[in-house]
PDB file as gemmi writes it, atoms N, CA and C in Angstrom:
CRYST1    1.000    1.000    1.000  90.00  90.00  90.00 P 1                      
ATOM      1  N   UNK A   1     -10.643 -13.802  -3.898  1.00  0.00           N  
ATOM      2  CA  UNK A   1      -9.269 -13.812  -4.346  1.00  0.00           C  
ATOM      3  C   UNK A   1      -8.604 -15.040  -3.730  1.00  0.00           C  
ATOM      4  N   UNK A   2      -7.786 -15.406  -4.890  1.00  0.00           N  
ATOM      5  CA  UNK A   2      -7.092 -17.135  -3.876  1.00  0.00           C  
ATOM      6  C   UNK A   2      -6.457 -16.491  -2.546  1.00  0.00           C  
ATOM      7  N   UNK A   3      -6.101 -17.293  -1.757  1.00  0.00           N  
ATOM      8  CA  UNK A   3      -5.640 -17.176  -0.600  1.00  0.00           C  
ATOM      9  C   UNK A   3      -3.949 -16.968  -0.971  1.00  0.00           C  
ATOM     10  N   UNK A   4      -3.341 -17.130  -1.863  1.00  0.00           N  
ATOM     11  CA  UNK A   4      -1.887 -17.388  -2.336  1.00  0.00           C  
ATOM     12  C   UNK A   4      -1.395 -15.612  -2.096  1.00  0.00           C  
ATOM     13  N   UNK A   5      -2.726 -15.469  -3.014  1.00  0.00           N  
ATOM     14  CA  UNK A   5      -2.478 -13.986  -3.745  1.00  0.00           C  
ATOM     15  C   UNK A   5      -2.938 -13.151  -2.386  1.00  0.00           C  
ATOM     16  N   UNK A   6      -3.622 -13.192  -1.664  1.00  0.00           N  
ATOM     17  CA  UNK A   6      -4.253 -12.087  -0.938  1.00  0.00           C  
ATOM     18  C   UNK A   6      -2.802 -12.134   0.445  1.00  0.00           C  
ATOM     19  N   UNK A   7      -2.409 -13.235   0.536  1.00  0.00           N  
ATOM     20  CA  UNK A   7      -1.149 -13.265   1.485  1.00  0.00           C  
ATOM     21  C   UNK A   7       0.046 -12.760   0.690  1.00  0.00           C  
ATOM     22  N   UNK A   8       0.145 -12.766  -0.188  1.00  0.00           N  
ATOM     23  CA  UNK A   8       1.248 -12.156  -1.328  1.00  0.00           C  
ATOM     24  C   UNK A   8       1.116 -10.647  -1.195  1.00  0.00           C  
ATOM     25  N   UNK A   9      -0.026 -10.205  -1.235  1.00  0.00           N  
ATOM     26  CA  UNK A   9      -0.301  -9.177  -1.101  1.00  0.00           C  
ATOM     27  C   UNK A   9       0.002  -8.196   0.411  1.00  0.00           C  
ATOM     28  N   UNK A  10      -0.205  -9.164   1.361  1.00  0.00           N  
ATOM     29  CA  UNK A  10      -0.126  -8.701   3.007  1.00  0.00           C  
ATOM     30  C   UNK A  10       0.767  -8.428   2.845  1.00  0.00           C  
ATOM     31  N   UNK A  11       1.882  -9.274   2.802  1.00  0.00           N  
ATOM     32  CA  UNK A  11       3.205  -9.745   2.922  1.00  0.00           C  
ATOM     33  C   UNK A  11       4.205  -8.150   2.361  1.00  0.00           C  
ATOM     34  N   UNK A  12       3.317  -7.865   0.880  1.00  0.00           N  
ATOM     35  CA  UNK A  12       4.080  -6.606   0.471  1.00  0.00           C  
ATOM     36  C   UNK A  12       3.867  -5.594   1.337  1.00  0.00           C  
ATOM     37  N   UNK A  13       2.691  -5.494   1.468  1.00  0.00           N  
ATOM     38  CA  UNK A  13       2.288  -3.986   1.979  1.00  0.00           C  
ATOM     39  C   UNK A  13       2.624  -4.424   3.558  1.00  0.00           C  
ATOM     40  N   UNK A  14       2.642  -5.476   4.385  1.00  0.00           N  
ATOM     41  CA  UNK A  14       3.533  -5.372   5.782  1.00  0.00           C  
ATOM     42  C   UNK A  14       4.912  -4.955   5.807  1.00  0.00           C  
ATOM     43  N   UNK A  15       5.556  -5.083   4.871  1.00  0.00           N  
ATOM     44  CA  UNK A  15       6.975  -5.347   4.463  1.00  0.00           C  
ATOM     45  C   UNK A  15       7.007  -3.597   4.188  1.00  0.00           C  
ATOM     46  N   UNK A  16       6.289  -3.071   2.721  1.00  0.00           N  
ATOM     47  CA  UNK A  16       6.300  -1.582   2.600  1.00  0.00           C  
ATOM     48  C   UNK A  16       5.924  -1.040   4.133  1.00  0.00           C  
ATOM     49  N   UNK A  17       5.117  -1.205   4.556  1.00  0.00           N  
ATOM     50  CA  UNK A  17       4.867  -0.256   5.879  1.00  0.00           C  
ATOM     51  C   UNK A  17       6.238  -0.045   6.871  1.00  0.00           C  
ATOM     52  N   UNK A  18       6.318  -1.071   7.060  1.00  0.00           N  
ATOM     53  CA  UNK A  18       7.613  -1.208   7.684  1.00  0.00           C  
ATOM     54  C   UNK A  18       8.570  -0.481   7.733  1.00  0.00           C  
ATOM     55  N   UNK A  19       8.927  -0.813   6.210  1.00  0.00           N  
ATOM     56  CA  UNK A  19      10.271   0.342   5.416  1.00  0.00           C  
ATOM     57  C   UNK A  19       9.723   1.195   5.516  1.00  0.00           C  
ATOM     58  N   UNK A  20       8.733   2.373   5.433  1.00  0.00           N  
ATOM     59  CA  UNK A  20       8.437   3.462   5.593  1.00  0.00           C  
ATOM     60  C   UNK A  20       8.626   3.859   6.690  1.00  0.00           C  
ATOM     61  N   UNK A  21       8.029   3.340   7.703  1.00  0.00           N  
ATOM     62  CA  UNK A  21       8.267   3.812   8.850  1.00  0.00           C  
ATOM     63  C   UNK A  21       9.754   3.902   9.588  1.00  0.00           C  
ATOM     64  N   UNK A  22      10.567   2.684   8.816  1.00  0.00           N  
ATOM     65  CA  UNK A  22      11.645   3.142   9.480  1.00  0.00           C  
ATOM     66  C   UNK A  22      12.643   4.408   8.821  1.00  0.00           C  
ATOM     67  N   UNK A  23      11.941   4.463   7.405  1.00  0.00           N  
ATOM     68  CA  UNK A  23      12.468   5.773   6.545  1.00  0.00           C  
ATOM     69  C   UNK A  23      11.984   6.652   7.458  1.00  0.00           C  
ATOM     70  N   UNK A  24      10.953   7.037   7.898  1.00  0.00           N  
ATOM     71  CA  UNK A  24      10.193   8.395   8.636  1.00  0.00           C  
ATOM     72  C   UNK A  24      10.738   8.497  10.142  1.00  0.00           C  
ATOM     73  N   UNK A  25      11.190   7.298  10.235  1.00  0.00           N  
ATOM     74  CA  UNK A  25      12.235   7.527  11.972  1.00  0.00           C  
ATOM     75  C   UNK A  25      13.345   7.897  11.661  1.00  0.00           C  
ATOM     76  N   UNK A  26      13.913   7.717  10.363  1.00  0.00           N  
ATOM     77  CA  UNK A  26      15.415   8.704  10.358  1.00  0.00           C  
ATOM     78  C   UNK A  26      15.456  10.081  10.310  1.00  0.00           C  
ATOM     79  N   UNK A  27      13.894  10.347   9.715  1.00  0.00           N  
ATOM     80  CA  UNK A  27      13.557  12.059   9.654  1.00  0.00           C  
ATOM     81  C   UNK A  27      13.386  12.419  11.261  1.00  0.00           C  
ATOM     82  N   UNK A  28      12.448  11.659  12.066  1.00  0.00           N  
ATOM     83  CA  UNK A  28      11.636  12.026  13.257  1.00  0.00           C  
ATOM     84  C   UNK A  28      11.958  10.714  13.703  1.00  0.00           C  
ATOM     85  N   UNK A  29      12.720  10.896  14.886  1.00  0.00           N  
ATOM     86  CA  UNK A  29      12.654   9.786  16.025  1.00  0.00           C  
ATOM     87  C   UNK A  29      11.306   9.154  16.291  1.00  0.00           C  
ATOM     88  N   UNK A  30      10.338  10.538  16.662  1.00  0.00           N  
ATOM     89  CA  UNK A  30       8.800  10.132  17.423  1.00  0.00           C  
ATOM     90  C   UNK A  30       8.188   9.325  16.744  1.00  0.00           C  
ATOM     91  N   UNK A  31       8.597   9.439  15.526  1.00  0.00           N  
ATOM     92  CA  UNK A  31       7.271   9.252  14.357  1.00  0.00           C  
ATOM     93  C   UNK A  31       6.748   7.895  14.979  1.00  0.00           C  
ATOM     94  N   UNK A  32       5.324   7.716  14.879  1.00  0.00           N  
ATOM     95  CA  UNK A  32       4.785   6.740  15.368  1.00  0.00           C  
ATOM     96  C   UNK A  32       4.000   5.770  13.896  1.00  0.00           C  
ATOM     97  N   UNK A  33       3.340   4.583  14.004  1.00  0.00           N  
ATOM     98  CA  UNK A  33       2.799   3.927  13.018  1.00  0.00           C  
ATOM     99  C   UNK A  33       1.811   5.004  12.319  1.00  0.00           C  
ATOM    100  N   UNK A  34       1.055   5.834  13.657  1.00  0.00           N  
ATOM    101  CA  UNK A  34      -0.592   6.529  13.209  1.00  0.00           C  
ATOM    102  C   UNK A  34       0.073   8.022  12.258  1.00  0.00           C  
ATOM    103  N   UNK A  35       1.152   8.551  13.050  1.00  0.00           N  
ATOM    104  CA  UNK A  35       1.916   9.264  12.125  1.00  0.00           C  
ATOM    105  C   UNK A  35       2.261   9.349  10.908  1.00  0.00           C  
ATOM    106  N   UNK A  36       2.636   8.119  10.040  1.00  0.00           N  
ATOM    107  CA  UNK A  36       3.024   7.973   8.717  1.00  0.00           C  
ATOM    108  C   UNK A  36       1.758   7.465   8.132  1.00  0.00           C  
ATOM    109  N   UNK A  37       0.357   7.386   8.891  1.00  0.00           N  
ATOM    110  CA  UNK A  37      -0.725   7.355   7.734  1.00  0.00           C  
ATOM    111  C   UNK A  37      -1.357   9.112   7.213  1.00  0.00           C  
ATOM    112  N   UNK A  38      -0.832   9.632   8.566  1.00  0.00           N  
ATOM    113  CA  UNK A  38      -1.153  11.368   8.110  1.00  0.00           C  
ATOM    114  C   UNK A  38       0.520  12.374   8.056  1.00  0.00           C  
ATOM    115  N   UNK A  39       1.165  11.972   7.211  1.00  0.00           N  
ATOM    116  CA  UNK A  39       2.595  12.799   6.841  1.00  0.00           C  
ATOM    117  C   UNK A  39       2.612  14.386   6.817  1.00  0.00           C  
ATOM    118  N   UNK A  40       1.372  14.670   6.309  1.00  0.00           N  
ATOM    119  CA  UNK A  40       0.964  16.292   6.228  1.00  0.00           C  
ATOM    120  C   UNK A  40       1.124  16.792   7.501  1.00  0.00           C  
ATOM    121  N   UNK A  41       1.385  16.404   8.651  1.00  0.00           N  
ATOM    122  CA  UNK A  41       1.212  17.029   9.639  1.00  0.00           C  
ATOM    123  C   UNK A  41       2.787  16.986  10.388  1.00  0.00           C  
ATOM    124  N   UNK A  42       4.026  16.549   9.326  1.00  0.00           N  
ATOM    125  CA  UNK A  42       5.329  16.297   9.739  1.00  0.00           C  
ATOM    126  C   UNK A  42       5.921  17.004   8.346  1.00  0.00           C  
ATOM    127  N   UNK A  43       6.371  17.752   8.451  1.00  0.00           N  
ATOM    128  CA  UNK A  43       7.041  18.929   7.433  1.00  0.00           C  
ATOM    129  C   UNK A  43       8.280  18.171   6.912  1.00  0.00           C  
ATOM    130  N   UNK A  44       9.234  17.558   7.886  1.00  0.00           N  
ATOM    131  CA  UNK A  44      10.178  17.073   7.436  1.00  0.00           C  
ATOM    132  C   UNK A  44      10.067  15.398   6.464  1.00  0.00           C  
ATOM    133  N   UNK A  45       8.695  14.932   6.959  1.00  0.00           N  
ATOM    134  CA  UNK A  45       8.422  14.118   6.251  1.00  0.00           C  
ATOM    135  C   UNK A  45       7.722  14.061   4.742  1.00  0.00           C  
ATOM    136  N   UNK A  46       6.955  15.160   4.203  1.00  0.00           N  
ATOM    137  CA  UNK A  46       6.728  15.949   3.113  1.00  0.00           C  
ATOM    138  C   UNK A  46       7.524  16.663   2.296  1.00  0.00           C  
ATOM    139  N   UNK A  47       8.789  16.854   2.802  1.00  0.00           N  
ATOM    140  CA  UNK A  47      10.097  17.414   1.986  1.00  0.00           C  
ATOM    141  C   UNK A  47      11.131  16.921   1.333  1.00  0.00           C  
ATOM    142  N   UNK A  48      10.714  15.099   1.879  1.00  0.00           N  
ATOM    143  CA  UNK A  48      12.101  14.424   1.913  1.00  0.00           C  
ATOM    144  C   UNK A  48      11.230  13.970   0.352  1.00  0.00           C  
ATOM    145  N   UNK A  49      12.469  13.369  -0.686  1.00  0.00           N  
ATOM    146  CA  UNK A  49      11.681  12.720  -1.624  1.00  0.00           C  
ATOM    147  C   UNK A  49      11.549  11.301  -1.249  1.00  0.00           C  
ATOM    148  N   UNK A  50      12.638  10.584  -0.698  1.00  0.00           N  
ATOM    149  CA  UNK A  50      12.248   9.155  -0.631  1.00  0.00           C  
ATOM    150  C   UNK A  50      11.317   8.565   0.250  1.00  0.00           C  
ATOM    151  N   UNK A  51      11.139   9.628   1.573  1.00  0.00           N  
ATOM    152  CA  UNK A  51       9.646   9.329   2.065  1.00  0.00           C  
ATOM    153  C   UNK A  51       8.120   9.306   0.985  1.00  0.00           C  
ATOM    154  N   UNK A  52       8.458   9.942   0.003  1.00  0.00           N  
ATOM    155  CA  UNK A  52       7.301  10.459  -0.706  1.00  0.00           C  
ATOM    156  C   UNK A  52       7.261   9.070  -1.749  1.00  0.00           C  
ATOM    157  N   UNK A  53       8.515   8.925  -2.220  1.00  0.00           N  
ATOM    158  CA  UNK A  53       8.613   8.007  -3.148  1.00  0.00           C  
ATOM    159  C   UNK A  53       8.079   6.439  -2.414  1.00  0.00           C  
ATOM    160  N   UNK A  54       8.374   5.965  -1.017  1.00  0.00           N  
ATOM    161  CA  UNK A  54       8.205   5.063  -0.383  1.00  0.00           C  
ATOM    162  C   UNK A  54       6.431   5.197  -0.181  1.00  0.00           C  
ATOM    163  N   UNK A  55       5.958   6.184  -0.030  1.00  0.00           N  
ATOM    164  CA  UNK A  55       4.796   6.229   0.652  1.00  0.00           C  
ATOM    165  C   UNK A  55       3.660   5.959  -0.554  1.00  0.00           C  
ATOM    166  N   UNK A  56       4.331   6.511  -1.875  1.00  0.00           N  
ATOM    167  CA  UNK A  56       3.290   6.217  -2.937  1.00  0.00           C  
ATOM    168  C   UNK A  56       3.492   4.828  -3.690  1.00  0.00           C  
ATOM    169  N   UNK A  57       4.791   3.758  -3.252  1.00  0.00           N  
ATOM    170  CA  UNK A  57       4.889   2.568  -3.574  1.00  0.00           C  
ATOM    171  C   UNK A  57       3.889   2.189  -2.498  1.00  0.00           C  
ATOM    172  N   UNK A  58       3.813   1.980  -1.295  1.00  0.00           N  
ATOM    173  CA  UNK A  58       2.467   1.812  -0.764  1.00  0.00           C  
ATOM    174  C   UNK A  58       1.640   1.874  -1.019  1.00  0.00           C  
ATOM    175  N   UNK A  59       1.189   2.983  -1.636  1.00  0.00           N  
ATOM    176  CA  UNK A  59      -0.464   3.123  -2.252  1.00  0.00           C  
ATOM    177  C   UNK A  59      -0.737   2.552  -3.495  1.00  0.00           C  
ATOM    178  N   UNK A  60       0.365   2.511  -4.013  1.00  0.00           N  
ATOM    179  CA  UNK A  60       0.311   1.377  -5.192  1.00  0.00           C  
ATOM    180  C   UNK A  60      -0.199   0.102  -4.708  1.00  0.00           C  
ATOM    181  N   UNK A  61       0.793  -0.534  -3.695  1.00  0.00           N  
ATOM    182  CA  UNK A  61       0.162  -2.021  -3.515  1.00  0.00           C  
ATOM    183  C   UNK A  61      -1.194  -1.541  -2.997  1.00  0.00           C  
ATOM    184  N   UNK A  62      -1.568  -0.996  -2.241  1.00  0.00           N  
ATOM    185  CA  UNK A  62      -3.357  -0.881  -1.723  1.00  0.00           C  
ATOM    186  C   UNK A  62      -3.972  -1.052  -3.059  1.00  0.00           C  
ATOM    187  N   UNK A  63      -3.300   0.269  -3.887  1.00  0.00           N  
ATOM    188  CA  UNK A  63      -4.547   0.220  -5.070  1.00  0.00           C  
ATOM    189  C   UNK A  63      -4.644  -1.540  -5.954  1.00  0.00           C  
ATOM    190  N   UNK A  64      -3.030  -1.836  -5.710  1.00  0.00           N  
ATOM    191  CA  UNK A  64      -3.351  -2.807  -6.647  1.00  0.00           C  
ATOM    192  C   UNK A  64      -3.951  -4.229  -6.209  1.00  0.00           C  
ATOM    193  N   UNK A  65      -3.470  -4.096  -4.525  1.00  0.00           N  
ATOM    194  CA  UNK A  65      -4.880  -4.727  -3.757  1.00  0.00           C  
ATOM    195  C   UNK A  65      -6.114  -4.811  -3.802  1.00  0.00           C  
ATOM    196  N   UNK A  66      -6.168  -3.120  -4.285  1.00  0.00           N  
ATOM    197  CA  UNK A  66      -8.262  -3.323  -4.135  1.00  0.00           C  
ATOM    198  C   UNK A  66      -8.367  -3.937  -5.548  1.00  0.00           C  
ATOM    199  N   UNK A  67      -7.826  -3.447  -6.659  1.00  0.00           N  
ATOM    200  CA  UNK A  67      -8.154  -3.824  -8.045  1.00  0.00           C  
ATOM    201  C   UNK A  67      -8.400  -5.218  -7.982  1.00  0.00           C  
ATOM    202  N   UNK A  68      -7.078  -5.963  -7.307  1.00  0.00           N  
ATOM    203  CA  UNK A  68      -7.546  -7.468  -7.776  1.00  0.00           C  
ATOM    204  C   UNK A  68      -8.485  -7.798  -7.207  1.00  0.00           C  
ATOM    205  N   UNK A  69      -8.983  -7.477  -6.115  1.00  0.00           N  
ATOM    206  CA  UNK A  69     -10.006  -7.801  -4.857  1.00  0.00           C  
ATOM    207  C   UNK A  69     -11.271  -7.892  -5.916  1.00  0.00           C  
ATOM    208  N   UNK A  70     -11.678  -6.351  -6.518  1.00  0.00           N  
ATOM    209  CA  UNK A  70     -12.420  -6.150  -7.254  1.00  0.00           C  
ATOM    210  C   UNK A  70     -12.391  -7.068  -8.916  1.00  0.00           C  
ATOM    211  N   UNK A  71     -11.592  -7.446  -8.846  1.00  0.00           N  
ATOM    212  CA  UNK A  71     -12.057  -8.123 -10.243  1.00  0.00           C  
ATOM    213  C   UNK A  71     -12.173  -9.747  -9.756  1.00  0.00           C  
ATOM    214  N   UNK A  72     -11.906 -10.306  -8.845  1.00  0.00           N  
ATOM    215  CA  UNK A  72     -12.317 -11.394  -8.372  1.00  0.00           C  
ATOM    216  C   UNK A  72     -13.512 -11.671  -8.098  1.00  0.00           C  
ATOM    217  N   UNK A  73     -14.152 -10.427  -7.327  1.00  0.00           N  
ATOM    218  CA  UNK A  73     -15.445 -10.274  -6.904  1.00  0.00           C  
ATOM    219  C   UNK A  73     -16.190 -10.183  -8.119  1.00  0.00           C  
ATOM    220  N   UNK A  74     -15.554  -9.566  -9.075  1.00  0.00           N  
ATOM    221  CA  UNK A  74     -16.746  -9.314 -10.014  1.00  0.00           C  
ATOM    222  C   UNK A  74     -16.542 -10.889 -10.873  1.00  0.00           C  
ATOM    223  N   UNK A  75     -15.186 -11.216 -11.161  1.00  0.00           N  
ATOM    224  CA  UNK A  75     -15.805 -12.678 -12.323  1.00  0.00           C  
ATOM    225  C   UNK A  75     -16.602 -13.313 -10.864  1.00  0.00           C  
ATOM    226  N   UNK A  76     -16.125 -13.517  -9.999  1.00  0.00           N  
ATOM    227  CA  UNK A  76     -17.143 -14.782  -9.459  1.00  0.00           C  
ATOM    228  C   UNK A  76     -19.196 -14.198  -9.114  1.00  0.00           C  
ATOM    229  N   UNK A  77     -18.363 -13.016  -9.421  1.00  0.00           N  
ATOM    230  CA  UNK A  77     -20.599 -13.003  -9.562  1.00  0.00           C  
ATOM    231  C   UNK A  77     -21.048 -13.092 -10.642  1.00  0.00           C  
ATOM    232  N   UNK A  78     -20.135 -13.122 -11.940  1.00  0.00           N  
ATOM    233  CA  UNK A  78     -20.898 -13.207 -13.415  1.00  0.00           C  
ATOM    234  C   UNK A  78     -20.177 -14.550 -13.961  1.00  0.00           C  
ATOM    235  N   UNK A  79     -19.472 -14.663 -13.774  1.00  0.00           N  
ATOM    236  CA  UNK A  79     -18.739 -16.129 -14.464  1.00  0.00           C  
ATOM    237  C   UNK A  79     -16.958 -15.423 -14.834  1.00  0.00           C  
ATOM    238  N   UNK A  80     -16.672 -16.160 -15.683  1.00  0.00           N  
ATOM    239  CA  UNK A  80     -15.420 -16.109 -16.326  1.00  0.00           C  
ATOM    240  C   UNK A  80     -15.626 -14.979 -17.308  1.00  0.00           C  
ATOM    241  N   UNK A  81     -14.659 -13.556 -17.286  1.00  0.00           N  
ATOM    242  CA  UNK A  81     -13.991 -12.734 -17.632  1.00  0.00           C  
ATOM    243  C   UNK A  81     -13.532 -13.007 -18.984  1.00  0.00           C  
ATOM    244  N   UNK A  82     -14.395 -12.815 -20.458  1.00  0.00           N  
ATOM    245  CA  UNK A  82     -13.803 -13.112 -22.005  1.00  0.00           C  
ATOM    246  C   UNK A  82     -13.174 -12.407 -22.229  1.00  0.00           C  
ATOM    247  N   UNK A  83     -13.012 -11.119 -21.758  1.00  0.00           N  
ATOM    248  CA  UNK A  83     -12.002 -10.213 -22.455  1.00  0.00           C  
ATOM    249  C   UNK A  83     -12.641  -9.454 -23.436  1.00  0.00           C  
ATOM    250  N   UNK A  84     -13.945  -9.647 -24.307  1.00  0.00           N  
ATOM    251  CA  UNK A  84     -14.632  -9.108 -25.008  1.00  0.00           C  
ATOM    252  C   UNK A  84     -15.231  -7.988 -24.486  1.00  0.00           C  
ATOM    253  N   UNK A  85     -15.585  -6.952 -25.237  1.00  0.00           N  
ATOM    254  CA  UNK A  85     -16.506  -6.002 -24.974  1.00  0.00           C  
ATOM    255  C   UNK A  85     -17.846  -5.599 -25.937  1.00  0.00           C  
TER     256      UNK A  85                                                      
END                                                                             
């Protein structure tokens, strides 16, 4: 993946983490970084919607991280991507 895009990419999901976590400290003071990767185990953080809503814009950028990851990897082991099937 170019280097443009894979820092484009950090950049979101450092930025989302962030905001989450400071969404999950207005629920829970304690809440720690390792905390908001397991929410199930914070009740007040599973109830709220905009924690929920914040946490699955996150997993969006991952997913849409791995996707591009994965289709980079794949044209550069076969060539250029026609679009044909």
């Amino acid at each position: 993946m170019p280097e443009e895009i894979e820092a484009l990419f950090e950049e979101m999901i450092r930025h989302q983490r962030a905001k989450l976590l400071a969404l999950a400290r207005t629920l829970n003071p304690r809440i720690t970084e390792d905390d908001v990767l397991s929410p199930d185990d914070f009740p007040e953080l599973i109830r709220d919607p905009r924690f929920s809503w914040e946490d699955g814009v996150l997993a969006g950028l991952l997913s849409a991280q791995m996707a591009v990851r994965a289709a980079y990897r794949d044209q550069s082991s076969v060539g250029p991507v026609s679009g044909k099937q």
